[in-house]
C-alpha positions in Angstrom: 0.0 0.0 0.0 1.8 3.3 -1.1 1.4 6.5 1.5 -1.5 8.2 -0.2 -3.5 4.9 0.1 -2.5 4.0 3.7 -3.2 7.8 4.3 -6.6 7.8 3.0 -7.2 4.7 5.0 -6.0 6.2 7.9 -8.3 9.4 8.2 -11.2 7.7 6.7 -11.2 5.6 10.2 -10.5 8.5 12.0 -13.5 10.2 10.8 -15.3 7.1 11.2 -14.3 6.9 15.2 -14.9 10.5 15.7 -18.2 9.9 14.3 -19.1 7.5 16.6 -17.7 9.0 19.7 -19.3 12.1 18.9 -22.9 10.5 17.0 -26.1 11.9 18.6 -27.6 10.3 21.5 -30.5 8.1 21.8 -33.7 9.1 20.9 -36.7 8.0 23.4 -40.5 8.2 22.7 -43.1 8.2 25.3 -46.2 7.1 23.9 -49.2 8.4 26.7 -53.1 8.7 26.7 -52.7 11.7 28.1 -50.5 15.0 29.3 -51.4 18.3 31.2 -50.4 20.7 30.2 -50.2 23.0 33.3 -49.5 26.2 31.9 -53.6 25.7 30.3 -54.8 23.4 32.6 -56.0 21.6 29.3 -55.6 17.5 28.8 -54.0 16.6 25.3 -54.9 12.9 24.7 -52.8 10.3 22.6 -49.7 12.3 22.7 -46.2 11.6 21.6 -43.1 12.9 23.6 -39.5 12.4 21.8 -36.6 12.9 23.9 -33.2 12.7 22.8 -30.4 12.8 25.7 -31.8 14.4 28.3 -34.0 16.7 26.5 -37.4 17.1 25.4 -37.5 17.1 21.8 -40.6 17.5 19.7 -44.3 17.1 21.5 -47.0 15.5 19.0 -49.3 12.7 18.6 -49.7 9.8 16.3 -47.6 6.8 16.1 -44.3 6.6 17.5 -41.4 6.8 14.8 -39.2 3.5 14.4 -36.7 4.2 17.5 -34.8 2.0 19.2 -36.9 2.6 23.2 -40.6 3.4 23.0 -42.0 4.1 26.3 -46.2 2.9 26.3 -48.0 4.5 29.2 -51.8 4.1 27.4 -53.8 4.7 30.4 -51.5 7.6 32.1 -51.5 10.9 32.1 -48.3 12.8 32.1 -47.0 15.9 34.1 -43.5 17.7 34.4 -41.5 16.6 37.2 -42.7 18.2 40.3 -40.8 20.7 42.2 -40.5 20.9 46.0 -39.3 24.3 47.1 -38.5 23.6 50.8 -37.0 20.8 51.7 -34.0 19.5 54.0 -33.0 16.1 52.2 -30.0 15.5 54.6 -32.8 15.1 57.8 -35.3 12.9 59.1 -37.5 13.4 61.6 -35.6 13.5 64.7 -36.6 16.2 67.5 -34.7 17.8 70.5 -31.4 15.8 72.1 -31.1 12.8 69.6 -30.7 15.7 66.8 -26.8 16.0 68.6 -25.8 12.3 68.0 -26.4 12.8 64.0 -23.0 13.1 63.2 -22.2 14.8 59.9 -21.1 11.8 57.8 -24.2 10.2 58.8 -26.4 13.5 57.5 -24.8 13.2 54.3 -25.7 9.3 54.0 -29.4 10.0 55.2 -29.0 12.6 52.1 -28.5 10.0 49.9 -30.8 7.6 51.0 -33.6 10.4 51.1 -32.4 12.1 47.5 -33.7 8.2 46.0 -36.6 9.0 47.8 -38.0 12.0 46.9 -37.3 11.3 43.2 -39.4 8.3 43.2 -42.0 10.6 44.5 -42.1 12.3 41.6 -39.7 15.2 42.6 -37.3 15.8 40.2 -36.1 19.0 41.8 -35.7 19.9 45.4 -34.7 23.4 46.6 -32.7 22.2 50.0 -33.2 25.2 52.4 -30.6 24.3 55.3 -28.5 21.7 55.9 -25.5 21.7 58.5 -21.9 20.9 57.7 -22.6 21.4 53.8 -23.9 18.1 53.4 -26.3 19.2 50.8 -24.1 21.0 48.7 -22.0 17.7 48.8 -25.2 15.2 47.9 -26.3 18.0 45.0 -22.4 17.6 43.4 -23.0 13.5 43.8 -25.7 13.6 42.4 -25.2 16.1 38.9 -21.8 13.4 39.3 -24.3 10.7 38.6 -22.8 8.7 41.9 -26.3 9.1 43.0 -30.1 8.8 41.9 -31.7 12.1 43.3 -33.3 15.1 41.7 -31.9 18.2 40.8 -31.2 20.4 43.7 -30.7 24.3 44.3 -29.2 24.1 47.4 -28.3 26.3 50.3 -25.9 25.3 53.0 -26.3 26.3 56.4 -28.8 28.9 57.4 -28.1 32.1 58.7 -28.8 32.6 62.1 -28.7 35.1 64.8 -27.0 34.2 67.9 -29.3 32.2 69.8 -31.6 32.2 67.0 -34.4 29.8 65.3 -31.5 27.8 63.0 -28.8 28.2 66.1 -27.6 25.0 67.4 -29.5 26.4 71.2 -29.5 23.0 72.9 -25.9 22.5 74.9 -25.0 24.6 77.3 -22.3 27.4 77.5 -19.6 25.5 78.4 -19.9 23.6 75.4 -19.9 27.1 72.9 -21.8 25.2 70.7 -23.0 27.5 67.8 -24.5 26.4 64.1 -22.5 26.9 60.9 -24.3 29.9 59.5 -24.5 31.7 62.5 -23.9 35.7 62.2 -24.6 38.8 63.5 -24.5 42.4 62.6 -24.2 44.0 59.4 -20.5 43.5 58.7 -21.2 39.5 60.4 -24.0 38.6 57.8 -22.2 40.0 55.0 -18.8 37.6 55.5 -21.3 34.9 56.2 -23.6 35.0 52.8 -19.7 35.3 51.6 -18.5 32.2 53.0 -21.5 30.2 52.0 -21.3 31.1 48.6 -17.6 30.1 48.4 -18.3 26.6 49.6 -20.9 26.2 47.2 -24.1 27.4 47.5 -27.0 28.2 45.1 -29.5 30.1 47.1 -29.2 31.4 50.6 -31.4 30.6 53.4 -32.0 33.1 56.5 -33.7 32.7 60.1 -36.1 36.2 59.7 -37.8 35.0 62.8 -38.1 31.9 65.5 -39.3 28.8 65.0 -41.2 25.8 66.1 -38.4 23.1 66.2 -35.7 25.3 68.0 -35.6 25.7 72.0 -35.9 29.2 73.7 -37.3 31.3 70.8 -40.6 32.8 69.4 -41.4 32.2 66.2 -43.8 35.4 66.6 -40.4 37.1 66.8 -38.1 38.8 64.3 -34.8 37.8 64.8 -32.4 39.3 61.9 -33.3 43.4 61.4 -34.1 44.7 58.6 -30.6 46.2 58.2 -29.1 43.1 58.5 -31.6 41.8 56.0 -30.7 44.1 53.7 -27.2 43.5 53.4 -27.7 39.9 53.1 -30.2 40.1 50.2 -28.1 43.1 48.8 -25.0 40.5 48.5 -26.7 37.4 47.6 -28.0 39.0 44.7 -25.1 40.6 43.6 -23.3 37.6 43.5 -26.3 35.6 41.6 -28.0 34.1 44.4 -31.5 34.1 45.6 -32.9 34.1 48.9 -35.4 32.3 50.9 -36.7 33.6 54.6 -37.5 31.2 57.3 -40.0 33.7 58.8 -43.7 33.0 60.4 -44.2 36.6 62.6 -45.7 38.6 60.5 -43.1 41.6 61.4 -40.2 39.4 60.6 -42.3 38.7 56.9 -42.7 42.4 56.5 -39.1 43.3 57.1 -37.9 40.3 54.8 -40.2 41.1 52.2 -39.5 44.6 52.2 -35.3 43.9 52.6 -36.4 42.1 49.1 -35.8 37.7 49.4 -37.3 35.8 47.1 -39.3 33.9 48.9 -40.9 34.1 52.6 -41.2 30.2 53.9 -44.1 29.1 56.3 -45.6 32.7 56.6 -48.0 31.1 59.7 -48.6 34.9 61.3 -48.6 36.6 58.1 -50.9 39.7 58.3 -52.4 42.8 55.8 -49.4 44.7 56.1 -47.1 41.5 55.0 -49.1 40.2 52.1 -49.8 43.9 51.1 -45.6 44.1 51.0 -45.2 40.4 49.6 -47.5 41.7 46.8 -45.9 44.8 46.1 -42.1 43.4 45.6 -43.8 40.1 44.2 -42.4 38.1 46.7 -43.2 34.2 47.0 -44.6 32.7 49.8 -43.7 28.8 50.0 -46.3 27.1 52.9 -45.4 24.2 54.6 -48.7 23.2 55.8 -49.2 19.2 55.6 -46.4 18.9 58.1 -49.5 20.4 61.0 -51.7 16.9 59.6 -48.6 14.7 60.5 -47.2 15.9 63.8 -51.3 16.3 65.2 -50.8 12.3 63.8 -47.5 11.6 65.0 -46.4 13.9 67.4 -46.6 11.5 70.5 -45.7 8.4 68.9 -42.3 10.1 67.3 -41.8 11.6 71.3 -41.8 15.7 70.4 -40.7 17.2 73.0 -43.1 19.5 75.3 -40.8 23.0 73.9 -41.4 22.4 70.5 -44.8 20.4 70.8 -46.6 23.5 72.6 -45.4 25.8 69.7 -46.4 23.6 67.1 -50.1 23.1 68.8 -50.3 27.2 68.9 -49.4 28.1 65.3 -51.6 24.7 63.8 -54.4 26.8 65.1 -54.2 29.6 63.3 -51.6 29.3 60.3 -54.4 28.0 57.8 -56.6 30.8 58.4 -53.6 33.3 57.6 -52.0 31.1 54.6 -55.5 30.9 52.9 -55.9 34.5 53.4 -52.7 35.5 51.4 -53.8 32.5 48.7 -57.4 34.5 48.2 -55.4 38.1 48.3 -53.4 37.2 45.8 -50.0 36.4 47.1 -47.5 34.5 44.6 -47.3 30.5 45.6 -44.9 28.0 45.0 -44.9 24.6 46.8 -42.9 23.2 49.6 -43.3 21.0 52.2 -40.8 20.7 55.1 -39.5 17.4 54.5 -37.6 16.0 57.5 -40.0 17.5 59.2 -42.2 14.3 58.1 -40.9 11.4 56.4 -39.8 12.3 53.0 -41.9 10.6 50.1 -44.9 11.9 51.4 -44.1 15.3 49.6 -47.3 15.3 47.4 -49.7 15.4 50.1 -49.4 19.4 50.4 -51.5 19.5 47.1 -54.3 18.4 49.0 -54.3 21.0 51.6 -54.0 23.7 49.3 -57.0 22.7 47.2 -58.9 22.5 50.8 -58.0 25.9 51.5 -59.4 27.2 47.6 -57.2 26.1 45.1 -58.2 24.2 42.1 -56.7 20.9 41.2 -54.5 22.7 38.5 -53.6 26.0 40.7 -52.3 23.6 43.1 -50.1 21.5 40.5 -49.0 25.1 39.1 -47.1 25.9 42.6 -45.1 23.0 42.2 -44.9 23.3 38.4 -44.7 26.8 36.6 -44.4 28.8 40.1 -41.8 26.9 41.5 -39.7 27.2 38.4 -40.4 30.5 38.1 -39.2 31.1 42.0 -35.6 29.2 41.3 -35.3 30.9 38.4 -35.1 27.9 36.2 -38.0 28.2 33.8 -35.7 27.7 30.9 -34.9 24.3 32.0 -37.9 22.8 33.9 -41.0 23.6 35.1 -43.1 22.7 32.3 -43.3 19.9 29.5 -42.0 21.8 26.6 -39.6 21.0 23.7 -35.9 22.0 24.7 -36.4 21.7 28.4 -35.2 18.9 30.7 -37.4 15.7 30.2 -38.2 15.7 33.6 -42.0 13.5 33.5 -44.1 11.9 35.6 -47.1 10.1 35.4 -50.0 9.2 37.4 -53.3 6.7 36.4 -56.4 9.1 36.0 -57.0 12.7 35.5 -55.1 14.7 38.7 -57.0 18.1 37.5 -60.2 16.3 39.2 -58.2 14.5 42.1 -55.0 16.0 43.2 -54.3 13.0 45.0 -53.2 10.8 42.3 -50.0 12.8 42.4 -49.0 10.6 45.8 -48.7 7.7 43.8 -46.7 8.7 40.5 -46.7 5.0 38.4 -43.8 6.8 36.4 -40.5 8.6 37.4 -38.2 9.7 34.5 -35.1 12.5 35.2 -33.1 14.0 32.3 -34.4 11.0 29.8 -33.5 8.7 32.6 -36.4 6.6 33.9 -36.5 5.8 37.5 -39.7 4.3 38.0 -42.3 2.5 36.0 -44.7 0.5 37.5 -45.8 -3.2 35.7 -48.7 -3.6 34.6 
């Protein structure tokens, strides 16, 4: 063989091997009798999805073109993955003194266990809103690594705290100088802090406005963080690129955060006129945890809450409904979140339920943790919706959940990024 032969050879199998290393990836068709779409609120029957890698490709109907994997789900009805804007995937529900013997290499394995979880669930992205030691940031990185099955996650690192405060570690005494990761105080404190948790890796930045229900010694009536102190935190976050989400139920502590200009205000249980009138003005979220009330009235004595936090947590049941469906019928944005860890994880989709008891339709309620959510993380590029070029992100559920939300606790099909991670047989 002379050099121009052997030559000619030579880059034809070159181009050959780049061609194959570099040929486009698999094309997947789910072939449904149904889809929301929950933009609309309208069904679209015998529909077509084509996915190629882990994107949505082209949205029709008609017979499925000869590809290699065709996925037939005839009597489902399809949805985007659903979005769960509050949750704490490295904790289970563990209350008082046994929360000090969770070391943090066990956190970070309950992460992972929990992550598999929730995805099966139908969740296909969390926003993790406080997590000590970084675990989270570390189980979102295994995760996008592919080490682990979990969804996507926005997460946040440790909370910011006041001294003393709601996300404080308060329960060893002063000889022991125990304080949480994200605790700061003062202007000048809170901004190194949003600093430092930013450098280790977070997406979004969580904050203590006011106390709590699962924290000893505080109110969650009371602000915690001022509003000056609130404004330099939001002020840095977003000028670095991150949101931020506010722990707050007082409805003074909502006002200030709202008006200091976070993202979102989580639990809102004493939210007032003046703090839905000020969450509506800077269109600020509000993101209610509410089924978690349902399972501690359940479960509070058989999980052994102790008396501080079980007295709080009888107070605010009573009247946190009345004040969450108040900012629903005024108006206020919504996106869904539950307080996982809380309750047992998996059981995420039982918050649609509550909202459509307190005036929601069927489809409002899937919105929050569809469009709204998406909308709140700022990924509505990617997610969010079943549309072609975003992440093929699907669930499925047997019936129609516009008429009964609460097919959505039972998802017969789980599917990530083109991935499928759950299909029941039939």
């Amino acid at each position: 063989m002379n050099k121009s032969i052997f030559l000619l050879v030579f880059l034809l199998a070159c181009s050959f091997c780049f061609a194959q290393q570099f040929s486009a990836p698999p094309v997947t068709v789910i072939q449904a009798g149904h889809m929301l779409d929950v933009r609309t609120g309208h069904i679209q029957d015998n529909v077509l999805i084509t996915i190629q890698g882990d994107r949505i490709t082209n949205i029709g109907s008609g017979n499925p073109p000869p590809v290699a994997n065709v996925i037939h789900l005839p009597n489902a009805t399809l949805l985007p993955g659903l979005i769960d804007a509050h949750t704490h995937l490295t904790g289970d529900p563990n209350f008082g003194y046994q929360e000090l013997g969770i070391s943090i290499p066990k956190e970070a394995l309950i992460g992972a266990k929990n992550a598999r979880i929730t995805l099966e669930a139908g969740f296909t992205t969390v926003r993790n809103v406080g997590a000590a030691g970084y675990t989270d940031i570390a189980l979102r990185d295994a995760i996008n690594e592919g080490m682990i099955p979990g969804p996507r996650m926005d997460a946040s690192g440790p909370a910011l705290s006041i001294t003393g405060g709601h996300c404080d570690n308060n329960l060893l005494p002063y000889e022991y100088h125990a304080r949480s990761d994200g605790a700061a105080d003062g202007v000048e404190g809170v901004q190194h802090k949003v600093r430092e948790i930013i450098k280790y890796g977070a997406d979004v930045i969580k904050i203590c406005a006011t106390g709590g229900v699962l924290s000893k010694g505080d109110d969650p009536r009371a602000s915690q963080y001022t509003l000056e102190e609130m404004k330099a935190i939001v002020a840095d976050a977003h000028r670095l690129g991150r949101k931020v989400a506010a722990h707050a139920h007082g409805a003074q502590g909502i006002l200030w955060a709202s008006e200091a200009g976070v993202d979102s205000i989580e639990h809102g249980s004493y939210i007032d006129d003046a703090a839905i009138a000020m969450m509506k003005s800077k269109g600020t979220y509000l993101v209610p945890t509410l089924y978690l009330s349902d399972w501690m009235r359940e479960n509070a004595t058989k999980i052994g809450l102790p008396e501080m936090y079980a007295a709080k947590m009888r107070t605010i049941i009573q009247i946190a409904r009345g004040n969450v469906k108040k900012a629903f019928d005024s108006g206020v944005k919504i996106a869904f979140g539950t307080d996982a860890a809380v309750y047992p994880h998996g059981l995420n989709a039982h918050e649609f339920a509550v909202y459509v008891q307190l005036g929601m339709t069927p489809v409002q309620a899937i919105q929050t943790a569809t469009v709204n959510a998406a909308d709140l993380l700022g990924w509505t590029d990617r997610i969010g919706s079943l549309e072609p070029g975003k992440f093929a992100d699907i669930i499925a559920v047997n019936g129609d959940p516009t008429k009964d939300v609460t097919l959505l606790q039972n998802p017969v099909f789980v599917m990530k990024g083109g991935v499928v991670y759950k299909q029941a047989t039939y």
